[in-house]
C-alpha positions in Angstrom: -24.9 13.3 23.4 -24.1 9.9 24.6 -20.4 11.3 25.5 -21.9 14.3 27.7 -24.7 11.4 29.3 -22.5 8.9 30.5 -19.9 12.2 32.1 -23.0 13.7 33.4 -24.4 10.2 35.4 -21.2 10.1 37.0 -21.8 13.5 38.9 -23.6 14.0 42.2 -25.0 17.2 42.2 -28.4 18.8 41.0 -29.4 18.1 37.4 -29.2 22.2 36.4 -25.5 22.1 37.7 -24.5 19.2 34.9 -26.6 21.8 32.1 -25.0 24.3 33.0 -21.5 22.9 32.7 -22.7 21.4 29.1 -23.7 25.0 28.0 -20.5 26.4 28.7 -19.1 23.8 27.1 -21.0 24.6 24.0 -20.4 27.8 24.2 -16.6 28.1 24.5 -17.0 25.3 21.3 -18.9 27.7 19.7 -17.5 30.6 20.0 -14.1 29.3 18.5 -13.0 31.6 15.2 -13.2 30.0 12.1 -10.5 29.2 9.7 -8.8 31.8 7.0 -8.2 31.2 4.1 -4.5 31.0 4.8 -5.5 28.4 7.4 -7.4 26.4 5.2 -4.8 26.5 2.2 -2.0 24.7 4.4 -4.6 22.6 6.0 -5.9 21.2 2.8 -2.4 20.3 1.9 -1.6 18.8 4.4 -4.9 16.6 4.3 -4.7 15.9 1.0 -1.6 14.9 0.8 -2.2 12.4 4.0 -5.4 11.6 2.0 -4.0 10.3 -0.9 -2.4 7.3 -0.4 -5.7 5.6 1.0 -7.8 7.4 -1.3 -5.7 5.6 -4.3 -5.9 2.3 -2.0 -9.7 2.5 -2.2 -10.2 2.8 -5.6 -8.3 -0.5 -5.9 -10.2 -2.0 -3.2 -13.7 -0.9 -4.2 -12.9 -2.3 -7.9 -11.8 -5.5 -6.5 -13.8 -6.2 -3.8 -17.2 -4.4 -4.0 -17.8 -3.5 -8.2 -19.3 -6.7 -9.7 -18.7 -5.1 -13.2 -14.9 -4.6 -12.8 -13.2 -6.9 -14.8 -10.6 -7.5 -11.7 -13.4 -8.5 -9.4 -12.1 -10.9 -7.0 -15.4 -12.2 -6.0 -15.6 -9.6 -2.5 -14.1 -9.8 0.4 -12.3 -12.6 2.5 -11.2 -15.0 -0.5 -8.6 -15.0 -3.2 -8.7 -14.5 -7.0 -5.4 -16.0 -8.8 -3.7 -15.1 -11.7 -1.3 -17.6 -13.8 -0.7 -16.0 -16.8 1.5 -13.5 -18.1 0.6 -9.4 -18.0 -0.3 -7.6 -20.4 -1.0 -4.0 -21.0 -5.0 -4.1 -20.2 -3.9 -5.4 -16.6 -4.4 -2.1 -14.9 -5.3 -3.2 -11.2 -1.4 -2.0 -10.2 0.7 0.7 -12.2 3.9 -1.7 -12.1 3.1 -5.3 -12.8 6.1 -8.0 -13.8 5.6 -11.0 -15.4 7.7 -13.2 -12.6 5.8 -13.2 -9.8 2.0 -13.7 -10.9 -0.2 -12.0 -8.2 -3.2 -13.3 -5.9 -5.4 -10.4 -4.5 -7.5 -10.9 -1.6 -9.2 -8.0 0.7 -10.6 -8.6 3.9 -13.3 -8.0 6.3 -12.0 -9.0 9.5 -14.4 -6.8 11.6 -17.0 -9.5 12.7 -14.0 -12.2 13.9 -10.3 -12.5 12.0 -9.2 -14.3 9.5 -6.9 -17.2 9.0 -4.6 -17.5 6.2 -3.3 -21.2 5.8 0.1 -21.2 3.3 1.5 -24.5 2.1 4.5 -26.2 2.3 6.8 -24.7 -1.1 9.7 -26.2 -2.4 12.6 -24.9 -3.4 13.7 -23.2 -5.6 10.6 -21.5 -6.1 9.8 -18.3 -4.5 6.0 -17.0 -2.8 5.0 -14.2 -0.8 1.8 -13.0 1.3 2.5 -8.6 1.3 -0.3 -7.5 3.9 -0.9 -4.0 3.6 -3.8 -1.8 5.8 -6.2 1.3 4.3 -3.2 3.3 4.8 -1.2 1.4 2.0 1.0 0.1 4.8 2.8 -3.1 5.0 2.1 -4.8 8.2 2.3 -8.3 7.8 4.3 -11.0 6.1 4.6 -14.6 5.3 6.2 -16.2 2.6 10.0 -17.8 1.7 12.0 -14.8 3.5 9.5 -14.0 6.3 8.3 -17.5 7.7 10.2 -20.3 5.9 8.8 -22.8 3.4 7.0 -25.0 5.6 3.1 -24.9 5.6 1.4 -23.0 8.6 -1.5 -20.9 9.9 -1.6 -17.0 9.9 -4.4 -14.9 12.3 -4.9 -11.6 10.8 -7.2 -9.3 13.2 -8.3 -5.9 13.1 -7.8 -2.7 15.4 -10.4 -3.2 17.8 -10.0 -7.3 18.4 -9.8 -9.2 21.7 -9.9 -13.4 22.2 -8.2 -15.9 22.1 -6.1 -17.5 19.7 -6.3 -21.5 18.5 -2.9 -23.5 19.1 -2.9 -24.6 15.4 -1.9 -20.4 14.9 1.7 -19.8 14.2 1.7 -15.9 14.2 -1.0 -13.1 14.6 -1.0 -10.1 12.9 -3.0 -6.9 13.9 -3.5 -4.2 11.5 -4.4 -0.4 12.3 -7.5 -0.3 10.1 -10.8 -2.1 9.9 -10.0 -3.6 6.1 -7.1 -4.7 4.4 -5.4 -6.4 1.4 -2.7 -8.9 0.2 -0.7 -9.0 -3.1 0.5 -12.0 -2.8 3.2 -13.5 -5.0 4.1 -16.8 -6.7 7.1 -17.0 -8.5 6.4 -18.3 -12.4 9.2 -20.0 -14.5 7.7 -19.4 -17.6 4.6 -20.3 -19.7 5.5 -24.3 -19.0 5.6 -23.4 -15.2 1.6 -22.5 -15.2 0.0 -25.8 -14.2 2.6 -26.0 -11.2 2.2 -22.3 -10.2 -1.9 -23.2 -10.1 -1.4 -26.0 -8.0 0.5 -23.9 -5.1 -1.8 -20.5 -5.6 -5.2 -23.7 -4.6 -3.2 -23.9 -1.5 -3.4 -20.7 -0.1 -6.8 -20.5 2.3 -8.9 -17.9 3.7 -11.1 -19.1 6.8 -12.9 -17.1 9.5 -11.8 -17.6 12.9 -15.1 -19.3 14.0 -14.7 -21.8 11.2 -11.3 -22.8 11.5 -11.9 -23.0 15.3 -15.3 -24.8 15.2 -17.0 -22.3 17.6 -20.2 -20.3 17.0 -19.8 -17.4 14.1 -20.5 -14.2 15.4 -23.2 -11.5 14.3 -21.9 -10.3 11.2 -20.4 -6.6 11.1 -22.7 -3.9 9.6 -22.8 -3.4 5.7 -20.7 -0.6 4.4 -22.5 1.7 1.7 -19.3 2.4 -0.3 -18.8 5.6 -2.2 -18.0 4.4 -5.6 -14.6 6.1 -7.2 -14.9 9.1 -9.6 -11.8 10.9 -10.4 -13.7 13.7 -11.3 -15.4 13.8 -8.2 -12.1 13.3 -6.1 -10.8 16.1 -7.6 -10.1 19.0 -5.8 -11.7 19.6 -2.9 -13.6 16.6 -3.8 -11.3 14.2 -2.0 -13.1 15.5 1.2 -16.4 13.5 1.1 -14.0 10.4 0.3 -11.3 10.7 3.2 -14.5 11.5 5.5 -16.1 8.1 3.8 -12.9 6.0 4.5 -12.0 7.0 8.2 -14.5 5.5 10.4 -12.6 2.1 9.5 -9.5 3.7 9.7 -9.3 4.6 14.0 -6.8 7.2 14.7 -3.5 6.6 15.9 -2.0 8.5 19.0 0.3 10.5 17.0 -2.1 12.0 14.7 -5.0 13.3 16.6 -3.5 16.6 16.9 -3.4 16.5 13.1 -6.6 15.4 12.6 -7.9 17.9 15.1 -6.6 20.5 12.5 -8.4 18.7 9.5 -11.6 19.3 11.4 -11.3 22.4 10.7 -11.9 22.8 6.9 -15.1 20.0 7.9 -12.9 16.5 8.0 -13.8 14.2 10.4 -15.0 10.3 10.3 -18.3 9.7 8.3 -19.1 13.7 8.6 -20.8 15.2 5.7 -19.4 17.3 3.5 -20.9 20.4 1.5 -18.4 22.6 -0.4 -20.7 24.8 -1.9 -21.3 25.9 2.4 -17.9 27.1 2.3 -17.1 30.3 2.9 -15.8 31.5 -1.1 -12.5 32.3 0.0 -11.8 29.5 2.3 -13.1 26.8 -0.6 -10.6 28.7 -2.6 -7.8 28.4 0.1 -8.2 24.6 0.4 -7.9 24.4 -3.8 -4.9 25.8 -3.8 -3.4 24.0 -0.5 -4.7 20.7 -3.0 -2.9 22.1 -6.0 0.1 23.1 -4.3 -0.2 19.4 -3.0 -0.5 17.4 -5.6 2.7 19.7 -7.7 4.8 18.9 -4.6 4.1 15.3 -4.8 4.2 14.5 -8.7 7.8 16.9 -9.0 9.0 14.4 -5.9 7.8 11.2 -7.9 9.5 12.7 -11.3 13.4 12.3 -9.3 12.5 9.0 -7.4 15.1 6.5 -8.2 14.3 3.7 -5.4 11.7 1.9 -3.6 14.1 1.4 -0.8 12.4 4.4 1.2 8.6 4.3 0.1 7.2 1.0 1.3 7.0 -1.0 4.5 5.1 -0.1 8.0 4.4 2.9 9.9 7.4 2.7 11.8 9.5 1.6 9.0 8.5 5.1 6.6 10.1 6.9 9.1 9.5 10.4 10.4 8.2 11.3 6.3 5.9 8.5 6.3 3.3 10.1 4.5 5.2 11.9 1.7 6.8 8.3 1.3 3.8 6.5 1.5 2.6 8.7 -1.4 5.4 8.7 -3.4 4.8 4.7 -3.3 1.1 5.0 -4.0 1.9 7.3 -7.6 5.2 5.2 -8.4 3.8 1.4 -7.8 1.4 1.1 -4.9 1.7 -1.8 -3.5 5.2 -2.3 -3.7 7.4 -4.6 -1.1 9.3 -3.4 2.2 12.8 -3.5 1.2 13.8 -6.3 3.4 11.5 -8.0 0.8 12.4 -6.5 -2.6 14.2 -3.2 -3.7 12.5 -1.9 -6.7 14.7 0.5 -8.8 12.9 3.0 -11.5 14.1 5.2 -14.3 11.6 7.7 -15.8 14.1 10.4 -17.2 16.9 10.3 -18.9 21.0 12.1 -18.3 19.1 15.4 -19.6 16.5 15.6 -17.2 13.9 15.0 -19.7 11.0 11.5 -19.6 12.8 8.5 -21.0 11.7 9.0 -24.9 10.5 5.8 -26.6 11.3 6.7 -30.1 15.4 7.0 -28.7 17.4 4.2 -28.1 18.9 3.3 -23.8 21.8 1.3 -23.0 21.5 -0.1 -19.2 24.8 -1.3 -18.3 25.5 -2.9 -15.0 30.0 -2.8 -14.8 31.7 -6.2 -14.0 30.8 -7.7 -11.0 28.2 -5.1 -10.1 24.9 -7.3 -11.1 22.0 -6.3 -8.9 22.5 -8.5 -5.6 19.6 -11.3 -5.4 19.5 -14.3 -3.2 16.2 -15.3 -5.6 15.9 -13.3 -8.8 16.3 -9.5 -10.4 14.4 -8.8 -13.7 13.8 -5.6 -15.7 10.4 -4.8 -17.0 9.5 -1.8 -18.9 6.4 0.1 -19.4 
């Protein structure tokens, strides 16, 4: 209503003119067919398979930063929770952990005002990275050894829909495309002896709203989110509807997708819009479950022959023209990983036969003369 009241105050003629334009409005809306079940099956595919990289995101983020009772709980958002120690098997926040690089998590809100990340100075030889990534699983920012040097410095990171003016002390700002986001940030270990030291550079690394670090006036804080919380039962299916419709109003829509997401209106997605499957026509609910089975086959018989990370992580721009097949791929395989100008991730799940690596067998890996993996910091092999 507030759309069709601000057009209709701009016209100059009579009051019944304006209504009657709105009802024909409504009524060519209206009287637009609905979708088959043909329709629905490919649309659900292809919404589910652009839903599932955030959806997998979210469950990460929502244990993390919003479920007291998780046992990776970083506290909420806009602050860091460090790990020095070594992984183990009950550390299931990521599906690829290493034991070389022990990880800092942080989510933020930056909404209300950015935030500043403040990095300290890091000797040589030891290695650190801050991996921004948006709801989209996206990497869109980066500081750290390769990205900004070793010297200590001052990071804006800012939402979407951000405008003011940045303090001298920044050295970079960094805009992401969605309302929240996360960091896996990285700080080289050199074994158990290296702990202490590792602790001391992790205490350096700073979250601080852009009011506080400036020393102006905070603003009015953004509106509380009531967060669906993660049920994999529930997501199943059809299921992941009420979550993708839960997770886009932070997640505005680029240029380049509003034609898609005009089609995904069509089987009822759309940002914060409720969701009733049991509404559904029966043969269209049954068209979108199999566009989501068809989906989720397509995507786990692509992540069975994937070899490399080289293609499945970075930014929008960087994915390519198959962003969100690859952004998926990345999500199943080891969400979260690094753009390849970062780190190259290389993965082995079957063996010369075809068949999953078998544990009870035994695997040479040899590497011929001269051929070690290239590193200008470190390689390592972990296995899972």
């Amino acid at each position: 209503m507030n759309k069709y009241s601000a057009a209709a105050s701009s016209y100059v003629v009579g009051p019944l003119v304006v209504a009657a334009a709105l009802l024909a409005t409504a009524c060519s809306m209206s009287a637009s067919p609905p979708v088959t079940a043909p329709e629905a099956r490919a649309i659900a595919k292809e919404a589910w398979l652009y839903a599932y990289a955030p959806i997998e995101s979210y469950k990460t983020m929502y244990n993390q930063a919003v479920n007291e009772d998780f046992p990776g709980y970083v506290g909420g958002f806009n602050r860091f929770r460090h790990y020095a120690r070594m992984s183990a098997p009950a550390d299931t926040d990521i599906v690829t952990p290493n034991n070389d690089t022990p990880y800092s998590w942080a989510w933020l809100d930056p909404r209300a005002e950015p935030i500043v990340l403040s990095v300290p100075a890091v000797p040589a030889p030891r290695y650190y990275v801050n991996q921004w990534f948006d709801m989209y699983t996206h990497n869109f920012a980066y500081t750290g050894v390769r990205a900004t040097g070793r010297e200590a410095g001052n990071y804006l990171i800012a939402g979407p829909g951000w405008k003011g003016g940045v303090p001298k002390d920044i050295a970079k700002v960094f805009r992401a495309e969605t309302d929240f986001v996360g960091t896996l940030t990285r700080t080289q270990l050199d074994g158990a002896d290296d702990i202490a030291a590792i602790q001391a550079v992790q205490a350096q690394y700073k979250l601080t709203p852009l009011s506080q670090f400036a020393g102006t006036p905070a603003p009015k804080p953004a509106e509380a989110v009531d967060w669906p919380p993660p049920d994999d039962q529930k997501m199943a299916g059809i299921g992941f509807i009420p979550y993708l419709n839960a997770l886009l109003p932070f997640m505005p829509t680029v240029a380049s997708e509003k034609e898609m997401m005009a089609r995904f209106a069509q089987i009822g997605i759309g940002p914060g819009k409720p969701f009733d499957a049991s509404k559904l026509d029966p043969a269209v609910r049954a068209g979108i479950e199999e566009g989501v089975a068809e989906a989720e086959k397509e995507l786990k018989d692509k992540a069975l022959v994937s070899t490399s990370s080289k293609e499945l992580f970075g930014s929008r721009q960087e994915l390519g023209k198959d962003y969100i097949m690859q952004r998926d791929l990345g999500a199943m395989l080891g969400i979260y990983g690094n753009t390849k100008t970062e780190a190259v991730y290389g993965a082995w799940q079957t063996g010369p036969d075809g068949k999953p690596l078998d544990g009870t067998k035994r695997w040479v890996l040899r590497f011929p003369a001269g051929q070690l993996p290239p590193a200008s910091l470190f390689w390592s092999i972990t296995m899972y």
